[in-house]
N, C-alpha and C positions, 0 to 999 in steps of 0.2 A: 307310574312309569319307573322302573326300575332303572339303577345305575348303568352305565355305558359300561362294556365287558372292558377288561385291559389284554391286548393284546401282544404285550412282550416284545415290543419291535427295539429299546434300545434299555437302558439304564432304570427308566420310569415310565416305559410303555409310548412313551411318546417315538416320532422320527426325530434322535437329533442330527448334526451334523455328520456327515458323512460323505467322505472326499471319491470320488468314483475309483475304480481303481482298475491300474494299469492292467495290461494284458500279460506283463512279465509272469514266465514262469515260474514256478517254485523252486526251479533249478537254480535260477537266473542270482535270486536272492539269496537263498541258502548257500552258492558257494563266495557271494559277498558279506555273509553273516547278517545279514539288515537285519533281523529281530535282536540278535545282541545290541547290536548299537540304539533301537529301541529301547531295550531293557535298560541302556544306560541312562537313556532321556529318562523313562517313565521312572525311573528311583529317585525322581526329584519330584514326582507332583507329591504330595500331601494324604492324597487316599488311596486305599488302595482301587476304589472305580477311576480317578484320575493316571490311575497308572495302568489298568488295564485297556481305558480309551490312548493312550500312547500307543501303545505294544499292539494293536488292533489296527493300527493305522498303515495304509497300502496306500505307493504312488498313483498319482492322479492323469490321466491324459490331458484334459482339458486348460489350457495353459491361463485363463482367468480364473479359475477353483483356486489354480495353483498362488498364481499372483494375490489373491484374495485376502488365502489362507497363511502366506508368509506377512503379509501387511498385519495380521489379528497379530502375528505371535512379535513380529515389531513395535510393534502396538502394545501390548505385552511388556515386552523390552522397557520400553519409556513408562509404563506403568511402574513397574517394580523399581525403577531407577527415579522416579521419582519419590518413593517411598523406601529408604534405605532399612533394613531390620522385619519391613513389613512380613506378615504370615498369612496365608490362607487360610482362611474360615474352617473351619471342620465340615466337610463332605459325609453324611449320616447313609449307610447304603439302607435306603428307607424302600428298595423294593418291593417286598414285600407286602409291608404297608399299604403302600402305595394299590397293588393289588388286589388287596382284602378290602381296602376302602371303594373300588372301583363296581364291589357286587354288593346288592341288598340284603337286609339280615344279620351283617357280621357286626361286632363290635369288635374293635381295635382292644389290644391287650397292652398293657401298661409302658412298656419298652418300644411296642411300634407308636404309640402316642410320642412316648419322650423323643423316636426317631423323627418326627415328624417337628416338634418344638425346635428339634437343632436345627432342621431341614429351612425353618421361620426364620429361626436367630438368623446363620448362615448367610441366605439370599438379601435379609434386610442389612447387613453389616458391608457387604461384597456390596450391592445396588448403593451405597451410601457412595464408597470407595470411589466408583464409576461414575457417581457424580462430578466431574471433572470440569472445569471450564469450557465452554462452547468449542468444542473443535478439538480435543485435546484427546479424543480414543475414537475419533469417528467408526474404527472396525468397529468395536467392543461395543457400540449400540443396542443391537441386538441381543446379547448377553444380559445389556442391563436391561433391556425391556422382558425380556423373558423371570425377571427372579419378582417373583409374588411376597409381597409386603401384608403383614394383618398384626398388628404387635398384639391387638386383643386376645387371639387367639395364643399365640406364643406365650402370653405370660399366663392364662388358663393354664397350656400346660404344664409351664413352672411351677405354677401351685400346686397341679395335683397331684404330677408325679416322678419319681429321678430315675438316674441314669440306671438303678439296680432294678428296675420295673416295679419297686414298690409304689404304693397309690399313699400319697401323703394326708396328713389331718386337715392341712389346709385345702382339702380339695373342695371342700365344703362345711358352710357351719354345719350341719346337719351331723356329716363324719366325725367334725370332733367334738358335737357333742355325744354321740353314740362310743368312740372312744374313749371318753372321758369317764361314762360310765363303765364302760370296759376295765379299765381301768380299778376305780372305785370296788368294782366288784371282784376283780382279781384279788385285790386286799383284802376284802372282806372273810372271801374264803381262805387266805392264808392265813389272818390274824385266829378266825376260829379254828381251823387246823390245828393250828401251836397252839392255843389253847387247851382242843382237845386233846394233844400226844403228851402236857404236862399233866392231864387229868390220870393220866394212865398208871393205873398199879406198879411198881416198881418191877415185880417180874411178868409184867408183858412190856413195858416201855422199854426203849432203849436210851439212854444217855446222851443226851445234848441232840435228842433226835431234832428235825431239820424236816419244812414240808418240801416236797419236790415233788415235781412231774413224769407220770410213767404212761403212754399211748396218750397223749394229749388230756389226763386227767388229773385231780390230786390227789395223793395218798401220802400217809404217813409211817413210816420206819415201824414196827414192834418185832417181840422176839414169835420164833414160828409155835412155841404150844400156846402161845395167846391169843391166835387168830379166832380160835371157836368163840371163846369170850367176847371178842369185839364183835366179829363179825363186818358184813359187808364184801368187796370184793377183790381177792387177792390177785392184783396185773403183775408182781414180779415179787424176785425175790433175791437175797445178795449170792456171792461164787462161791460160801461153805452151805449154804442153805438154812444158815440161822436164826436168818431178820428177812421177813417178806413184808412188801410194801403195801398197804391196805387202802381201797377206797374207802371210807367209814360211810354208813349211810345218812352221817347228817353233810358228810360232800355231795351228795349225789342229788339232795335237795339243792343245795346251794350252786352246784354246776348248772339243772335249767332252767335255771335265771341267768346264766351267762351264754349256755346256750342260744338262748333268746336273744340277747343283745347280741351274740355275733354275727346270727340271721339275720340283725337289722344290717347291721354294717357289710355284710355280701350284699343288700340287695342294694344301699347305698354309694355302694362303690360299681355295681353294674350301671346303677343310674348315670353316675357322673362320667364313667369309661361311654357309655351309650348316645348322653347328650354330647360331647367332645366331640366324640364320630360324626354324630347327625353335623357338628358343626363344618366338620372339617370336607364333609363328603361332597358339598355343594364348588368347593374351592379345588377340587380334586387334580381337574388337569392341569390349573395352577401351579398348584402343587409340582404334578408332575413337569414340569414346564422347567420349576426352580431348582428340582433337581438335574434336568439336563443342563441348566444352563453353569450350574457351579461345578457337575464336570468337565461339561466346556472347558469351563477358563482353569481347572483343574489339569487337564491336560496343557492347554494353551500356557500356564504360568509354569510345567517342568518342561517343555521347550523353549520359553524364555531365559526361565535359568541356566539353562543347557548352553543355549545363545552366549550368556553374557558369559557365565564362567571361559567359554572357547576364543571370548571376544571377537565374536564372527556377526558377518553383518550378513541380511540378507542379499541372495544374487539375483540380478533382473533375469526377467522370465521372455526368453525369445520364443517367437513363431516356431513348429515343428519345421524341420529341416532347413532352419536357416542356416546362413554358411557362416556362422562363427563361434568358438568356444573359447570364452577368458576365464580361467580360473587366479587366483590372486591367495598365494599363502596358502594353500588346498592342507590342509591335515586331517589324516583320519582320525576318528573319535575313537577306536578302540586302543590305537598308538596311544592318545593326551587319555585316555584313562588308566592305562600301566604307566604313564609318566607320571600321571598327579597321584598312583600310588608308589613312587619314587623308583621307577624304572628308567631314569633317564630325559633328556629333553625330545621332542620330536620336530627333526625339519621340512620347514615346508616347503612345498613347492609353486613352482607359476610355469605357467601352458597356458600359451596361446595360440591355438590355431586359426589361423589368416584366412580369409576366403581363398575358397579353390581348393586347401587343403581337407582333405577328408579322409587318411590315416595317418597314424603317425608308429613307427615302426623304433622300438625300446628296445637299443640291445647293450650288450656290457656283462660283466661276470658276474655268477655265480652268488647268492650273499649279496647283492649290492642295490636288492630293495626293486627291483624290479616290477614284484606280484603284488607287492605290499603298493607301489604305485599303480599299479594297474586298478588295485579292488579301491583303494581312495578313490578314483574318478566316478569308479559305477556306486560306490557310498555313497558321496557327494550329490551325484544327478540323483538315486534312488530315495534320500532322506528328503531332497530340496522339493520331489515329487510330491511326497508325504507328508508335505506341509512342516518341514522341521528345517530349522534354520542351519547348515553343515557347518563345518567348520573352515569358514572361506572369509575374505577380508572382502572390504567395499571395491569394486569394481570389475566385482564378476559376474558373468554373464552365461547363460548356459540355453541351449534351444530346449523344448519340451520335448522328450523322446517317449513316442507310442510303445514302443518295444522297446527290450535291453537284454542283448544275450551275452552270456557269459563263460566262455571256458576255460578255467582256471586252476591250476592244480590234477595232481593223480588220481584219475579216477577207474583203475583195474579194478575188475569184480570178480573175484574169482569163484563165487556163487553163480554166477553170470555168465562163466567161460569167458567174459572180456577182458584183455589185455589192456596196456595204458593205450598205447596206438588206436585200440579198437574202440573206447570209450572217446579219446577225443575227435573222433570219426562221426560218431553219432552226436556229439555235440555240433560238430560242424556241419553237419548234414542238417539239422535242424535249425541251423544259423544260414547257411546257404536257402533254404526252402521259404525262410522268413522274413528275411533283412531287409528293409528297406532304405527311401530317405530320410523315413522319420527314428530311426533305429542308433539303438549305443551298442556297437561290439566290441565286446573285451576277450583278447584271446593271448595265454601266457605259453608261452616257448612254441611257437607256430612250427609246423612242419618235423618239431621232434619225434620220437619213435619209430623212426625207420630208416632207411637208408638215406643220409643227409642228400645224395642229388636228387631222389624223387623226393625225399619232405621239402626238400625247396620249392620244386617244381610245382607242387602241389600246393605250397602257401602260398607263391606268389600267382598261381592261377582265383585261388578263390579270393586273396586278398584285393586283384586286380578288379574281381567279380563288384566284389561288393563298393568297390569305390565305384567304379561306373554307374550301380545302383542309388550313391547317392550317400551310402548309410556314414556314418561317422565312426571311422574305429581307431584303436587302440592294443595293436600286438607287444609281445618282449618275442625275441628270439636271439640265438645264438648262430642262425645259418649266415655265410658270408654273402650268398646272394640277394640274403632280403635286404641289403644295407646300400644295395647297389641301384635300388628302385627309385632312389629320394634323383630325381627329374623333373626338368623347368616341364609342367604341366600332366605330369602324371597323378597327382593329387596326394604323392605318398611322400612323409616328411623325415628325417630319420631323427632321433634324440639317443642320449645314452644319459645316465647316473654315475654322477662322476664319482672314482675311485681313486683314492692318494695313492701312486704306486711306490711312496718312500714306507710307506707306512703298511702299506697294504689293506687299508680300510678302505671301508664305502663312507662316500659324506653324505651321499643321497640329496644334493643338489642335482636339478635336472640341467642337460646343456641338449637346448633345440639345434638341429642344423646340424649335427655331429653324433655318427657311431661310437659306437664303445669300445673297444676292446675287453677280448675273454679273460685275456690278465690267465690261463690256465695253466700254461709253463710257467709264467713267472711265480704264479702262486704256490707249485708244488716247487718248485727251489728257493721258496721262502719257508715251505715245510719240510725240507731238508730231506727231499729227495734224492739218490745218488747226481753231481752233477756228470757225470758222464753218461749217465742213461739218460739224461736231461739234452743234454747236446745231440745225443743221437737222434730222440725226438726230432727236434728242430728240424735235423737234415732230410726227416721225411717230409717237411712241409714244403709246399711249391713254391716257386719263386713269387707268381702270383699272392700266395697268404704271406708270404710273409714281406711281400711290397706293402699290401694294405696293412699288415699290423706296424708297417715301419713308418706309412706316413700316417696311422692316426697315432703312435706313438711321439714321432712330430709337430702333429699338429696340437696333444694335452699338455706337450712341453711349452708352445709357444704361447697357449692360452694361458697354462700357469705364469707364467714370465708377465705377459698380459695383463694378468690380474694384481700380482704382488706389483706392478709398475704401476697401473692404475691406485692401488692401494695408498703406496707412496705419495703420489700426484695428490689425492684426497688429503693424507695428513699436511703435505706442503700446502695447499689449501688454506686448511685447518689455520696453520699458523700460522699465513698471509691474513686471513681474518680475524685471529686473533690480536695481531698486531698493527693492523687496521683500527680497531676499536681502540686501543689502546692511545695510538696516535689522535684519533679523531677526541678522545676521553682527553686528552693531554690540550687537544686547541679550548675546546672548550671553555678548560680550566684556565687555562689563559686568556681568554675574552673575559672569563668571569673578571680574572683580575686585571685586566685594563679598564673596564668599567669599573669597576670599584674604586682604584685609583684617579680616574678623571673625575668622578665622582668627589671621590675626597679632597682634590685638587681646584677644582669648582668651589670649593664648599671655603675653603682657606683662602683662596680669589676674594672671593665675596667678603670675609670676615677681615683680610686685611684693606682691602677698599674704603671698608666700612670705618675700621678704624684711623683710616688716612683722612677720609672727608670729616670726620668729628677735629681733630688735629687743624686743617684749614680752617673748618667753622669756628674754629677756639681763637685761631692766629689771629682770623676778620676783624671778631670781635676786638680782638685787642687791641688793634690798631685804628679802626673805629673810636676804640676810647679816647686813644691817648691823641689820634688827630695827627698822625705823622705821615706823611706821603712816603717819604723815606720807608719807615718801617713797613708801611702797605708791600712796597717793593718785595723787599726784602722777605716776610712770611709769604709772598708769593712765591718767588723760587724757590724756599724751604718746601711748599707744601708739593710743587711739580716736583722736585726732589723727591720727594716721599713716594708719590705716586709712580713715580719711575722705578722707586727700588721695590716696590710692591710688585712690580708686573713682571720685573727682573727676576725677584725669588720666587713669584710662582712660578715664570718660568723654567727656571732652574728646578724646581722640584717638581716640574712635571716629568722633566726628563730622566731625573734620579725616578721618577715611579717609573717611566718606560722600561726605564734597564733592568730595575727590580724586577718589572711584569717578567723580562726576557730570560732571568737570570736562570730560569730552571734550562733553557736552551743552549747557555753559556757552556764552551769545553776551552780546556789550555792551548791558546795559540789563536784561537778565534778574535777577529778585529771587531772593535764596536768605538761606536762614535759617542763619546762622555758629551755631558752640559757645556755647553759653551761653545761647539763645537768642532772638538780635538780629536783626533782619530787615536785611537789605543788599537792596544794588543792583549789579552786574558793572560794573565803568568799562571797564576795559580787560583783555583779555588777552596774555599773551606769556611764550613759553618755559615753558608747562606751569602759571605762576603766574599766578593770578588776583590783582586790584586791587577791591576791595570799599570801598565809603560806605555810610558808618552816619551816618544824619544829617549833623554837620557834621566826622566823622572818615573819614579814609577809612585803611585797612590792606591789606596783603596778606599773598595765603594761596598 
């Protein structure tokens, strides 16, 4: 029975993973760049097949593939973060191999064996890795069941042969002993060589002549009228033509006897390249197996690093056309990859559209990040499709969109005879014909190129269209009417990108609930435009535009006022809690030292006590001796004496530790009640001691 044919379906012939993919058009992607932002994941896997299964990767419809497939690359995430510094195994593109081993007849050639040994190392190193504690990569399972273990075999092929395709000595004793002869006889013929060229008559020898190799033979140096004399056969000769290289005829004996030994060593090394195959060909789709599964996680580990570098977590995966979209910190990848090559920081954003909403309509000037928001959302849903983690924080949520059209940018073709008006016409004709509930529509400067009241009319016809339908979109535009749509129950939301107008930057913060202003007079008399033609301007605007640009010109005033107030409120905050701690840090410290003090007040209680009762037990005695009733008396009130003024000075020194404890509390003029107790007044303090008046005394403590 001959080998099973290989049929070429993925990396090693096998079906690997492969995420269905979306219906989106090529249009759709291309004017959001998603293969660039590919290219940037897949420049982190390790080979170049790990980086070609990235860049091959299309969104998925199917909202469990999807869920599935971010959980592997999360999975991932904790893999690599559990192992700081770790590297991926070397990925061998062992296709070929893999191929030739798949039909009868062939033997494997020294380089697709060695591709194969890595192929062994690789899977068994990676399957080790994945051995992980019960529960700890439950995706990643499958990965490691697919990678084929055989160290036998792997270290076969370390012996026999390296990375350069040569077949080493160790391949077999056999080889090195056939070598070793090889060898042996190499010498042999050299030594008789030099030999023979010192035997040589002075005028046919050449001086310090030297044997060396000419067409894989030996020959030795002499001058050219010597050649008749020697004889034999002349392979070369030197650039004046005065010394030709001679095979002598007693080399020619002495080569097939090396002949022969290297006949052995070809058929020796067919043998050991032939037995390897036969071994390797039974394990074959193994094999192929362990090659798909280390591209796998070859890809799966430069979307992980992608991940962590963006510290982006993945987003839960909604039902198609559910009514809600969270994004959280949204940045696009191609922004934080001109930032991380020192282009600047990039801010993010957060969108949240509410049930019921289902577009949301972007307007505001010129430069102020608009498009650059727009294509982040269709990035974001397009990468999280494709099983790639975006760049979004934990607590986003995105439904699974079937479709995602996209019209974006200039697209006149003057090969085409299309205008810009004409081109996004047919974008929208094909957005209207398609769209539905389960759809992402991204459309930048809606109803421009034409007469601003029919482009209005006309965006907010189709725009109205497609809400009805369900689909979920996302306009920018400049017309004053689209700004006018945002209505309790129409579905349409308005936001703008806030612009400093002191400054005349965009900051590219999103503000939901609020239009933008075009900022476009103001901006040409910050460009130093005539102000008199600027005024004039003005007077052609209607009372109307310029109502609305004066209350939302009120309203970014109020929100900034707003914000800097709020700000403020934060840092008062701030240093309400900072001074909270400090105070609560402050009782603390004060309990510590009332305890400690009663503590040590206890402790001097007890030790003068002790020494009060030894003093009675002394007096008893004594008077016991001496038999006097009298004197009995008498060491009796001596000793209540004593014990009296024992209770007295602890007393007294509890109170002195009380005040001590207090003293950090003490300020000049503050009443406190001394031992014994007398009411005072604080005079002054200094160096831990207080200055206390008592009426007309004054003492310190």
């Amino acid at each position: 029975m001959g080998r099973r044919p290989f049929h070429g379906r993925g990396p090693s012939g096998r079906r690997p993973f492969r995420i269905r993919g979306l219906g989106v058009n090529a249009h759709a992607l291309a004017v959001l760049e998603f293969r660039r932002a590919l290219a940037l994941v897949g420049a982190r896997a390790a080979s170049a097949l790990g980086r070609e299964a990235v860049e091959a990767r299309v969104p998925a419809t199917d909202a469990g593939e999807v869920r599935r497939e971010l959980r592997r690359v999360t999975e991932t995430q904790i893999f690599l973060s559990d192992r700081p510094g770790w590297g991926m195994p070397d990925v061998p593109d062992a296709r070929h191999a893999l191929e030739r081993l798949a039909l009868d007849g062939n033997v494997l050639e020294p380089i697709e064996l060695f591709a194969l040994g890595v192929l062994l190392a690789s899977a068994r190193a990676l399957g080790q890795e994945l051995e992980a504690p019960s529960g700890r990569y439950p995706a990643l399972e499958p990965v490691r069941a697919l990678l084929h273990e055989d160290e036998g075999a792997e270290e076969a092929i370390v012996r026999a042969v390296d990375h350069e395709g040569l077949v080493l000595d160790t391949a077999s004793k056999e080889l090195k002993r056939i070598r070793g002869e090889l060898r042996r006889a190499h010498s042999k013929i050299v030594a008789k060589l030099e030999q023979y060229a010192r035997s040589l008559p002075e005028r046919i020898g050449v001086p310090d002549a030297s044997v060396t190799i000419r067409e894989g033979r030996y020959v030795v140096p002499i001058r050219r009228e010597g050649k008749g004399e020697v004889g034999g056969i002349v392979l070369d000769e030197s650039a004046t033509g005065s010394t030709v290289f001679v095979e002598p005829p007693i080399a020619a004996q002495l080569m097939a006897e090396l002949r022969g030994l290297e006949r052995e060593e070809q058929r020796e090394i067919r043998r050991v390249l032939g037995a390897l195959t036969d071994r390797l060909a039974p394990v074959r789709d193994e094999l192929a197996g362990s090659l798909d599964a280390l591209v796998d996680f070859d890809s799966l580990h430069a979307r992980a690093r992608a991940a962590l570098e963006w510290r982006a977590e993945a987003p839960e995966i909604l039902e198609p056309g559910s009514d809600a979209l969270v994004i959280y910190e949204g940045r696009h990848p191609l922004l934080l990859a001109r930032a991380a090559a020192g282009g600047g920081d990039v801010v993010p954003f957060d969108l949240t559209l509410d049930p019921g909403e289902r577009a949301l309509v972007v307007s505001g000037p010129n430069t102020g990040g608009k498009s650059v928001f727009l294509k982040a959302i269709g990035m974001i849903a397009a990468l999280t499709q494709a099983g790639v983690v975006p760049p979004v924080r934990k607590g986003t949520r995105l439904p699974l969109f079937r479709d995602l059209f996209a019209d974006i940018g200039d697209e006149q073709s003057i090969a085409g005879s299309l205008s810009t008006f004409s081109a996004h016409l047919e974008n929208l004709k094909e957005i209207v014909a398609g769209a539905d509930h389960a759809c992402l529509v991204l459309i930048d400067e809606m109803g421009t190129g034409t007469d601003p009241a029919e482009g209005a009319a006309l965006a907010r016809a189709i725009l109205e269209d497609l809400v009805a339908r369900g689909a979920l979109c996302v306009v920018t535009s400049h017309l004053g009417a689209l700004k006018t749509l945002d209505q309790d129950g129409s579905g349409i939301v308005n936001a703008s990108l806030q612009f400093d107008p002191d400054r005349m930057e965009p900051t590219y913060r999103l503000i939901k609930g609020r239009p933008g202003r075009s900022y476009g007079l103001a901006i040409a008399r910050r460009l130093g435009l005539p102000a008199g033609l600027l005024d004039h301007a003005e007077g052609y605007l209607s009372a109307g535009e310029v109502s609305v640009e004066d209350l939302l010109e009120t309203l970014e005033r109020r929100e900034k006022e707003t914000r800097e107030l709020v700000a403020s409120l934060d840092l008062e905050h701030a240093e309400v809690e900072r001074l909270k701690g400090e105070l609560e840090a402050r009782e603390g410290e004060l309990k510590r030292r009332e305890r400690t003090a009663e503590k040590r007040a206890r402790e001097e209680a007890r030790q003068m006590l002790m020494e009060a009762r030894s003093e009675v037990e002394e007096a008893i005695k004594q008077v016991r001796a001496a038999g006097d009733e009298r004197e009995l008396e008498d060491a009796s009130r001596r000793a209540r004496a004593r014990v009296e003024d024992a209770a007295r000075e602890q007393r007294e020194r509890r109170e002195r530790a009380d005040l001590a404890a207090d003293a950090t509390e003490l300020s000049p003029g503050q009443r406190v009640r001394l031992p014994g107790g007398a009411l005072g007044a604080v005079v002054e303090l200094k160096d831990g001691r207080a200055l206390i008046q008592v009426g007309a005394l004054r003492m310190e403590l």
